[in-house]
N, C-alpha and C positions, 0 to 999 in steps of 0.2 A: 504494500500500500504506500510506501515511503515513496519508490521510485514512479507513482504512478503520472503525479506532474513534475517530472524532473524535464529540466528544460533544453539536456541537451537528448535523451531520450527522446522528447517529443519533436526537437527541433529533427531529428533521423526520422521519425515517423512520418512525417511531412513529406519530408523529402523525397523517400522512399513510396509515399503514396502518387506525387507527382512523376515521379520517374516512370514507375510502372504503368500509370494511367497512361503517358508518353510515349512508353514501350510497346502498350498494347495496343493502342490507336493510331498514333502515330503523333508526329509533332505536331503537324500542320488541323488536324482534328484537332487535339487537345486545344490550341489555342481558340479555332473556333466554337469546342463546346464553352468552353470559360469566360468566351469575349462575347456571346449574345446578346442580344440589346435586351431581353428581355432577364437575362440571367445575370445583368451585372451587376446588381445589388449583390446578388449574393457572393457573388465573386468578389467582389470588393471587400465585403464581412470576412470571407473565408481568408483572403489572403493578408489582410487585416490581422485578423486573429492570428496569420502568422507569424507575422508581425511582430507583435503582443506578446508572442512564446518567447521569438527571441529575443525581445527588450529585456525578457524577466519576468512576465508576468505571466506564469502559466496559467492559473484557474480562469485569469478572467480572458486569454487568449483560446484556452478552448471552449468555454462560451459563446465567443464570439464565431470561432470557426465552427460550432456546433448550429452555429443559425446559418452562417452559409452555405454549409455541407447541405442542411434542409432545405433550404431554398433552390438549394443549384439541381438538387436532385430527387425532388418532389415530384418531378412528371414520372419518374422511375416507379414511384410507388403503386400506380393500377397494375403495372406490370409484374412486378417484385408479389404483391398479394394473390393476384391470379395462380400463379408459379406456384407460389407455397400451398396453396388452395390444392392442387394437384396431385400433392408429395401425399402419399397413402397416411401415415400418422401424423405427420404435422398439419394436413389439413385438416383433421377430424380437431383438434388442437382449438384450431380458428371457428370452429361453428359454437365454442361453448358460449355461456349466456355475455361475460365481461367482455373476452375479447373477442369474439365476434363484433360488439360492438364499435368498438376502436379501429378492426379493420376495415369495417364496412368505413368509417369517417376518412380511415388513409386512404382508401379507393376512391370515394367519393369526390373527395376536397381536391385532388390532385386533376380528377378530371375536367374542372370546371376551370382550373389555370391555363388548360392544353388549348 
């Protein structure tokens, strides 16, 4: 739990999230999923929050990266729930009374931003 906002830990985790996003899509992708007019708030927030890790302020940099991440990648979420909806025990999982509830609002919410 000590090392869990440690700040050069986190600042690799970044790192290493952007590299691979990079690696798997390519460069010229990644820039255009990150730079969309419509996603640059959150892009701003997320790289922001980076920001914030590496000035020293971890909690409140992944905060802040914690709302860009959701923002930048909210349209994923009808998709991501369908998916899991599928998986033989984790969708039985998702039909119970709470979380069924919650997914149903990630599915929903997301689709009304697309």
């Amino acid at each position: 739990m000590i090392l869990f906002f440690d700040n050069g830990l986190l600042a690799m985790g970044n790192i290493m999230f952007l590299c691979g996003l990079a690696l798997i899509i390519g460069l010229e992708r990644t820039f255009r999923f990150f730079f969309q007019r419509q996603k640059l708030k959150g892009t701003v927030a997320f790289f922001g929050g980076i920001l914030v890790v590496l000035l020293g302020f971890p909690f409140t940099g992944m905060c802040i990266e914690s709302y860009g991440f959701f923002i930048i990648f909210s349209g994923f979420f009808p998709v991501a729930v369908n998916f899991i909806r599928r998986i033989p025990v984790i969708g039985n999982l998702l039909n119970l009374p709470g979380i069924s509830h919650v997914a149903a609002k990630l599915e929903g919410q997301s689709r009304y931003n697309v």
